[in-house]
C-alpha positions, -999 to +999 in steps of 0.1 A: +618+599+883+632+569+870+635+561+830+611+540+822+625+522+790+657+512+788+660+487+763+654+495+721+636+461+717+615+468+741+589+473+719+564+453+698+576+433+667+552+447+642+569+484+648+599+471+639+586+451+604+567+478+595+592+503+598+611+477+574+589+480+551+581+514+549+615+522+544+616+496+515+585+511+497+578+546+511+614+561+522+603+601+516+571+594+539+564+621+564+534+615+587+517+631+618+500+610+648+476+620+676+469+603+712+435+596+720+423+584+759+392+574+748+381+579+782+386+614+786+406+611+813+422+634+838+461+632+842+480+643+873+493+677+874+522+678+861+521+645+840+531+667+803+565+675+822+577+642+831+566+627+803+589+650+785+616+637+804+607+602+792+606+612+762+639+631+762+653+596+779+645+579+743+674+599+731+699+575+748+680+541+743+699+523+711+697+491+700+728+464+713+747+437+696+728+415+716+693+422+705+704+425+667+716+388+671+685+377+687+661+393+662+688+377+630+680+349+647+644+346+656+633+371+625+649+356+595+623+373+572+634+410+579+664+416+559+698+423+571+702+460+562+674+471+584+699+465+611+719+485+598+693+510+598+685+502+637+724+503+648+720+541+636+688+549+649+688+574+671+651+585+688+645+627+690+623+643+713+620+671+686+591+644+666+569+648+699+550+679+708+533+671+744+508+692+765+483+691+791+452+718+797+443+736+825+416+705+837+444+681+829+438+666+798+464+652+776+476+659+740+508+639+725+513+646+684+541+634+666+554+649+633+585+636+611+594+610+588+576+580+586+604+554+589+616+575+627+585+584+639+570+547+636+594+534+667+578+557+685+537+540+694+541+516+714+570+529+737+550+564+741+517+546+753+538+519+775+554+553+792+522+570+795+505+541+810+532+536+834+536+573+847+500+577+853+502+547+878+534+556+892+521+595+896+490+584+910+508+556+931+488+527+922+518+512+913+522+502+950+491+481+948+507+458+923+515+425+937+539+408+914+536+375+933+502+374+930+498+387+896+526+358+883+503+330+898+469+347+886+496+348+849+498+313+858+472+302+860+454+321+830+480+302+811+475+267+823+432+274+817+442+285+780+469+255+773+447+229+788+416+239+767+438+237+737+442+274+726+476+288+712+481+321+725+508+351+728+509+382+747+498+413+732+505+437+761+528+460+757+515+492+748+489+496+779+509+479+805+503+485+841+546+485+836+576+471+826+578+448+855+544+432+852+547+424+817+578+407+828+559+389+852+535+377+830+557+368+803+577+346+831+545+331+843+535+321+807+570+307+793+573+290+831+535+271+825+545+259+791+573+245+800+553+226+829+526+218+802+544+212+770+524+180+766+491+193+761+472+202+733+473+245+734+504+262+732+519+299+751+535+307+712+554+337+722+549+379+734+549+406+706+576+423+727+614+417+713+626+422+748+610+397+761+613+372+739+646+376+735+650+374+777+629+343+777+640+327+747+603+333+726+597+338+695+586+375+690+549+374+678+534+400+652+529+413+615+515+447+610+494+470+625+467+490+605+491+517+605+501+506+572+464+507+556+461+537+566+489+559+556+482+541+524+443+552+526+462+590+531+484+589+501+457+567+476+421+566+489+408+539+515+392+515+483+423+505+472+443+511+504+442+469+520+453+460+481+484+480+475+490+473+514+490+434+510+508+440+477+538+461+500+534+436+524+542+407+500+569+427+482+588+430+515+589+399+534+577+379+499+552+357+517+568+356+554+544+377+581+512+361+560+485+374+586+470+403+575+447+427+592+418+433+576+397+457+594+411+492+592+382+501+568+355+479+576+352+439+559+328+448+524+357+471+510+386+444+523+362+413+511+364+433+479+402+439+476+408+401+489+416+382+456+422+345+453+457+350+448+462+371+481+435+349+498+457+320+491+497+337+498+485+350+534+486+325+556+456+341+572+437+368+586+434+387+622+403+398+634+408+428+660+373+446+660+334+440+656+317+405+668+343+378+671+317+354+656+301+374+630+339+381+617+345+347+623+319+337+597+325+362+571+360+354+570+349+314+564+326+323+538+349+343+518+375+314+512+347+289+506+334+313+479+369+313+466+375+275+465+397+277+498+392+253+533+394+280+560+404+251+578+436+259+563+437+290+578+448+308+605+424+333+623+440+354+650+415+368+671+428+395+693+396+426+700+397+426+739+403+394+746+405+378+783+407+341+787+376+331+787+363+347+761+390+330+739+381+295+751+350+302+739+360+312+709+383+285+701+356+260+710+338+280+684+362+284+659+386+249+661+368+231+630+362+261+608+399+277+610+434+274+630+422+296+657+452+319+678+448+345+697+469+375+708+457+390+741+470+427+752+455+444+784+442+413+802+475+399+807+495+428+819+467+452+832+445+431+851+442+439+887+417+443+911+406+476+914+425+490+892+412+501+855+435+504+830+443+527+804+421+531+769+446+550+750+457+552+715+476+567+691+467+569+653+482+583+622+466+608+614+480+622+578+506+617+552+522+632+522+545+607+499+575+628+503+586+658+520+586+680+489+551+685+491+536+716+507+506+700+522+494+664+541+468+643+537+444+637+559+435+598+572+422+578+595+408+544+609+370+531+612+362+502+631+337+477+630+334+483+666+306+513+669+321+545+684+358+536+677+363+556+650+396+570+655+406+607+636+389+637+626+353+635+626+353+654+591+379+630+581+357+596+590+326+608+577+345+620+544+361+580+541+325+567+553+311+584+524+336+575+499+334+540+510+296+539+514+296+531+549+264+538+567+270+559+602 
């Protein structure tokens, strides 16, 4: 079977600055992650084996001259010795241990150090995502001259209601192909459009932009909280995270995510200092308004115009939910919005992929004897992700009701 990625910037930007800064503030890291397919789903037989040979591909995908000078270029913020770092980087299929039961159900887990194990998210789920359609040859039913003028068009709708907007898509990807179909579509309509009000800002995938001339689009991902949440406690975990965040890029990347441990503790941690060096905020779970509205109240109460501001919104997005959101949110912020599986999973008959994959414990340097276990809550009910000992042991400690 084919190799599925084939280019080291094909992945999405925030892997790459958070792995910069994890280096710069937590180089002994080890971690351990774990997939989730929130849907329970049944793979084909014989999916754990050629995903091993995806994975074992990794080995031979390194960065190029060419995609170093395009990220110097278009990500002036990450400093230059990270690419010395990248030019050296080589992936092992030793960090991933895969399997698949009897009824077919899938288990990915990671192990290593945190700084090599962090490239490896996004281009694990892309693969997965991928294989199960081309295993199950749905593939086939993937028009890509349709799908670029149904791109198109979801595009032109968005630019002509005023919304700026990037694609979030890579990880769950119907493929490599149809993200560069919609990507194509998108930079083609805002060219033809570049007079009106909303804006096609860029695609979190380096590839991509580099091929199309965008500006790669991203920050962080709540990774970061949580390995911080493993190695100090969730209360504090969004302050010393914002902290590392602004030690790093030194207020460059200022949109944080707040929602890794619910708003009250983040509300909490978000000082008028912080509130006023991060550019903004992203909102990627609960009630879009509700978050919305919280977020607004918490700069008024600390003498800041969310107008100001800028809210990403980006919890499962599709374009018309986010006109009606920006219609919503255009006089109480500078509304964005970063949508993932509607742009490049979004055919007919086809469902796409829920999958995940968390960290899911830490210890601060490899001389210790024993991890720490973490994990992520949502404001979305039932989206906890990690042990269920571990969520209800960080609910309690943060007063969270069930």
């Amino acid at each position: 079977m084919r190799q599925i990625i084939t280019y080291f910037t094909d992945d999405d930007l925030y892997k790459f600055t958070m792995c910069c800064a994890v280096i710069d503030n937590y180089p002994r890291a080890q971690v351990k992650y774990a997939f989730t397919d929130r849907d329970n789903r049944i793979y084909p037989e014989g999916f754990a084996t050629e995903l091993k040979k995806q994975i074992k591909y990794l080995e031979n995908v390194v960065i190029t001259d060419d995609e170093t000078t395009f990220m110097k270029r278009r990500c002036p913020y990450i400093p230059f010795w990270f690419y010395n770092f990248l030019k050296g980087f080589r992936y092992n299929s030793g960090w991933v241990k895969i399997h698949q039961d009897n009824e077919g159900h899938l288990s990915v887990e990671f192990e290593g150090c945190w700084s090599d194990t962090i490239l490896l998210e996004v281009k694990v789920l892309a693969i997965i995502s991928e294989l199960y359609y081309m295993m199950t040859g749905q593939n086939d039913l993937m028009d890509m001259t349709e799908y670029y003028k149904r791109s198109y068009d979801k595009a032109r709708k968005l630019i002509s209601e005023g919304c700026t907007f990037s694609d979030f898509g890579t990880r769950r990807r119907a493929s490599f192909a149809v993200q560069d179909t919609v990507v194509k579509a998108m930079s083609d309509c805002q060219k033809d459009l570049d007079d009106d009000m909303g804006r096609f800002v860029g695609t979190s995938n380096v590839y991509f932009a580099m091929k199309y001339d965008l500006t790669p689009i991203g920050t962080m991902a709540h990774e970061l909280i949580c390995g911080i949440a493993g190695m100090y406690g969730p209360q504090m975990s969004n302050f010393i995270a914002m902290k590392t965040w602004a030690q790093t890029y030194r207020g460059a990347l200022g949109t944080f995510l707040y929602d890794t441990y619910g708003w009250d503790i983040f509300s909490l941690n978000f000082s008028e200092d912080y509130a006023n060096m991060f550019k903004g905020l992203r909102v990627d779970s609960g009630d879009n308004y509700e978050q919305l509205m919280k977020i607004v109240e918490k700069y008024r109460s600390l003498g800041i115009d969310s107008r100001s501001k800028q809210i990403v919104f980006s919890n499962a997005l599709t374009t018309d939910r986010a006109i009606e959101i920006h219609r919503f949110a255009k006089n109480l912020c500078i509304p964005s919005f970063g949508i993932g599986t509607h742009f490049t999973n979004d055919f007919p008959g086809i469902k796409h992929l829920n999958i995940v994959i968390k960290l899911t414990a830490i210890k601060i340097t490899e001389l210790w004897n024993f991890y720490n276990d973490t994990c992520k809550l949502s404001e979305d009910a039932g989206k906890h992700t990690g042990n269920s000992a571990v969520v209800k042991r960080f609910m309690e400690i943060l007063h969270l009701k069930e």
